[in-house]
C-alpha positions in Angstrom: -114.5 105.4 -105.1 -112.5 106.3 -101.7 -115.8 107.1 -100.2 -117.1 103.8 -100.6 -115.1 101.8 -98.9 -116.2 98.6 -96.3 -115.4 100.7 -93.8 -117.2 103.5 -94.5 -120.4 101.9 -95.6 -120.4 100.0 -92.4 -119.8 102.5 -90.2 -123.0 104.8 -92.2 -124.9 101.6 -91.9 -124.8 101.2 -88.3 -124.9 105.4 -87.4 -129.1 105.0 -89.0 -129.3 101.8 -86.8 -128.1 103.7 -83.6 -130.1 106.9 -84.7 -133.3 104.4 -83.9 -132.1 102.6 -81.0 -131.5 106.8 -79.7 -134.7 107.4 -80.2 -136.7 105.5 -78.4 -139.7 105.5 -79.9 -138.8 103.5 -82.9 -138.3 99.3 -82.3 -134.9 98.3 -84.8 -136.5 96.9 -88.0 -135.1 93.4 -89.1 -134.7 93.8 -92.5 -132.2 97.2 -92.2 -130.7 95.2 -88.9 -129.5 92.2 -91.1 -128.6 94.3 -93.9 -126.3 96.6 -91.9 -124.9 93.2 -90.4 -124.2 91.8 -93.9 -121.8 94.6 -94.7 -119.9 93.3 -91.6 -119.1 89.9 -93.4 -116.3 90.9 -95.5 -114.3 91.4 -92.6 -114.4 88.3 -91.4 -113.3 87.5 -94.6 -109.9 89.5 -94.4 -109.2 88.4 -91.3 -108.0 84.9 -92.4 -108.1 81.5 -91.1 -108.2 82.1 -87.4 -112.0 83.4 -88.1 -112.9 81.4 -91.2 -115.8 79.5 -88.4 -116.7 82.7 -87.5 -116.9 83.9 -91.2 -119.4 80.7 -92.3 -121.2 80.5 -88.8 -122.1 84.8 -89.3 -122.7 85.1 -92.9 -125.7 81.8 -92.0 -126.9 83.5 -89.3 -127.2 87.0 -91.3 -129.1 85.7 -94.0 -131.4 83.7 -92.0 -132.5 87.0 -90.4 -132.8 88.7 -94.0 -135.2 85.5 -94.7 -136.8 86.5 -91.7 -137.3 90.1 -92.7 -139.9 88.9 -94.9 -142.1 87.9 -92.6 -141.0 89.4 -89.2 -140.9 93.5 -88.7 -138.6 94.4 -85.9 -136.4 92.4 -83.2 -138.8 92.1 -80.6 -141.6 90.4 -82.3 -138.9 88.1 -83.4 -138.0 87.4 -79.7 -141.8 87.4 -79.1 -142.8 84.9 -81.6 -140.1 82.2 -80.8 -140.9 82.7 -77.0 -144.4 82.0 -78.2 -143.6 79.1 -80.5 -141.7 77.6 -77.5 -138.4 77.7 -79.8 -135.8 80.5 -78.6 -133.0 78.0 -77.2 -133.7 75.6 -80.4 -130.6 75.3 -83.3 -132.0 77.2 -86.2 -134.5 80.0 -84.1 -134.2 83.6 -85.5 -133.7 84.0 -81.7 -130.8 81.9 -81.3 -129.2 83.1 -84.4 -129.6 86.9 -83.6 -127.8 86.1 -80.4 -124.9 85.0 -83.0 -125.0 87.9 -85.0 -124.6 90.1 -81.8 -121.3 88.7 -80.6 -120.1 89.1 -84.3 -121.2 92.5 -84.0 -119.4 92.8 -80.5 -116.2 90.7 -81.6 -115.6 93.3 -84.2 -116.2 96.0 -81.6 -113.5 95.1 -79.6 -111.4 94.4 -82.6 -111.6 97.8 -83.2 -110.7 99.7 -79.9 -107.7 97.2 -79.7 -106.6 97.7 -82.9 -107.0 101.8 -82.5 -104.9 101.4 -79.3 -102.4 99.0 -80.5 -99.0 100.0 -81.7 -97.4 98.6 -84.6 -98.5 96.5 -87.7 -99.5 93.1 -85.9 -103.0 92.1 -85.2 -102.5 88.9 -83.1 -102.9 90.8 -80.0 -106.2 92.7 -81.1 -107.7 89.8 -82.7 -106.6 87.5 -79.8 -108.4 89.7 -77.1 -111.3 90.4 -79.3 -111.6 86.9 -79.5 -111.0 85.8 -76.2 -113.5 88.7 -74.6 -116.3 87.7 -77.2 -116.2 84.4 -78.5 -114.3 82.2 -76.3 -116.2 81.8 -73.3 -118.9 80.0 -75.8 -116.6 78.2 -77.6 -115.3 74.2 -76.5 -111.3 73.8 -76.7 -111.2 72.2 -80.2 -112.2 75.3 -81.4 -110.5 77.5 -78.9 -107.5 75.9 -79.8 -107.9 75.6 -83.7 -108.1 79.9 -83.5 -105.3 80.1 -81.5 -102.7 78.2 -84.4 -105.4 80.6 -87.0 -103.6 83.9 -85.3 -100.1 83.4 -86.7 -101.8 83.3 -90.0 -103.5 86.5 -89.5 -102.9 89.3 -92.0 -101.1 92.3 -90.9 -102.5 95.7 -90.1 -101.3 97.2 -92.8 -102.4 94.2 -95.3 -105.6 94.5 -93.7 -106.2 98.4 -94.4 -104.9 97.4 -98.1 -107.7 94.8 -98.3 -110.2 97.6 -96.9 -109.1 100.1 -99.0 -108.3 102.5 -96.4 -104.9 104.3 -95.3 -104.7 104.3 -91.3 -106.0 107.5 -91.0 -109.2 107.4 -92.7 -109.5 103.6 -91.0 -109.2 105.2 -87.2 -111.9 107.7 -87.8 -114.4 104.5 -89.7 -113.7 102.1 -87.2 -114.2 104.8 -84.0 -117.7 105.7 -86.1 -118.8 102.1 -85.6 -117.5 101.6 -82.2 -119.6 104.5 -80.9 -123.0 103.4 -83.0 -122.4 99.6 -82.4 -122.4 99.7 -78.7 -125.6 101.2 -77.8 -127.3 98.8 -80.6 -125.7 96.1 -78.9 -127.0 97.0 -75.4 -130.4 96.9 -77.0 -129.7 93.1 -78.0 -129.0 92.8 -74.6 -132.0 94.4 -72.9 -134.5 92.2 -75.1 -132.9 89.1 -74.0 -132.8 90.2 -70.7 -135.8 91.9 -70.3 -137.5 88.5 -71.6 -135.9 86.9 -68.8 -133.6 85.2 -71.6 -130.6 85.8 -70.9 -127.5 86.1 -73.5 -125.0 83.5 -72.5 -126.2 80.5 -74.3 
């Protein structure tokens, strides 16, 4: 159905999630938090080599949170109860791995806006400043450079709305959806980390 496409079912996901960041009173739940994020996956998926570490690292950090879910209610008590169990910083905390899931959340953000204000059908110059504004700054240069041969491989923009099922109209409007309900989420991210005193870039 044209209706259900990645795209769309993304960009729904992540409107509920920014309804409750809006309003304030309600804390983001983990379980409809890492389901919205799991949507995402895909994409990492049709964007080739150049992200395939970005693809495996996301899609294990995604479903540890939906393990998570089980046990833990909303982000902050997650935050909470690795700050308590002395275990933010450690490989493997819900904390850490959240903080990964954000930047993949971020990473596509930028994606987006550079791909809505790019002209023509290459996406080496979106992907390559999403990555560099988002991910490289964390990453060491075998990596750095391993992404950098990945972007010749990269699909074009037009292969890419194929893969999504979209035409580049309907794709604009999808993509502009999550942009606008992503961002405020992410700031959210930000403010628990920070108002923790735990800062983000680590």
């Amino acid at each position: 159905m044209a209706n259900e496409t990645p795209l769309r079912k993304i960009s729904e996901a992540f409107k509920e999630l920014e309804a409750a960041v809006n309003s304030q009173t309600a804390e983001i739940e983990v379980a409809p938090f890492s389901s919205a994020c799991s949507l995402v996956s895909p994409l990492f998926g049709c964007l080739g080599i150049a992200f395939k570490f970005a693809e495996i690292d996301y899609v294990a950090k995604v479903h540890d949170l939906a393990e998570a879910s089980n046990s833990i209610s909303t982000l902050p008590v997650l935050l909470d109860r690795d700050i308590e169990g002395d275990r933010v910083r450690k490989a493997g905390s819900h904390s850490r791995n959240l903080l990964r899931v954000k930047r993949g959340l971020d990473m596509v953000r930028v994606l987006f806006e550079q791909i809505i204000v790019t002209k023509g059908n290459s996406l080496k110059d979106p992907a390559s400043k999403a990555y560099a504004q988002v991910f490289a700054p964390h990453h060491g240069w075998v990596i750095r450079k391993a992404v950098a041969a990945g972007m010749y491989a990269l699909p074009t923009k037009e292969q890419l709305l194929h893969k999504l099922n979209e035409d580049e109209n309907s794709a604009i409007v999808q993509m502009q959806n999550y942009i606008s309900a992503s961002t405020p989420l992410i700031l959210y991210i930000d403010k628990l980390y920070h108002s923790r005193k735990l800062g983000v870039d680590w």
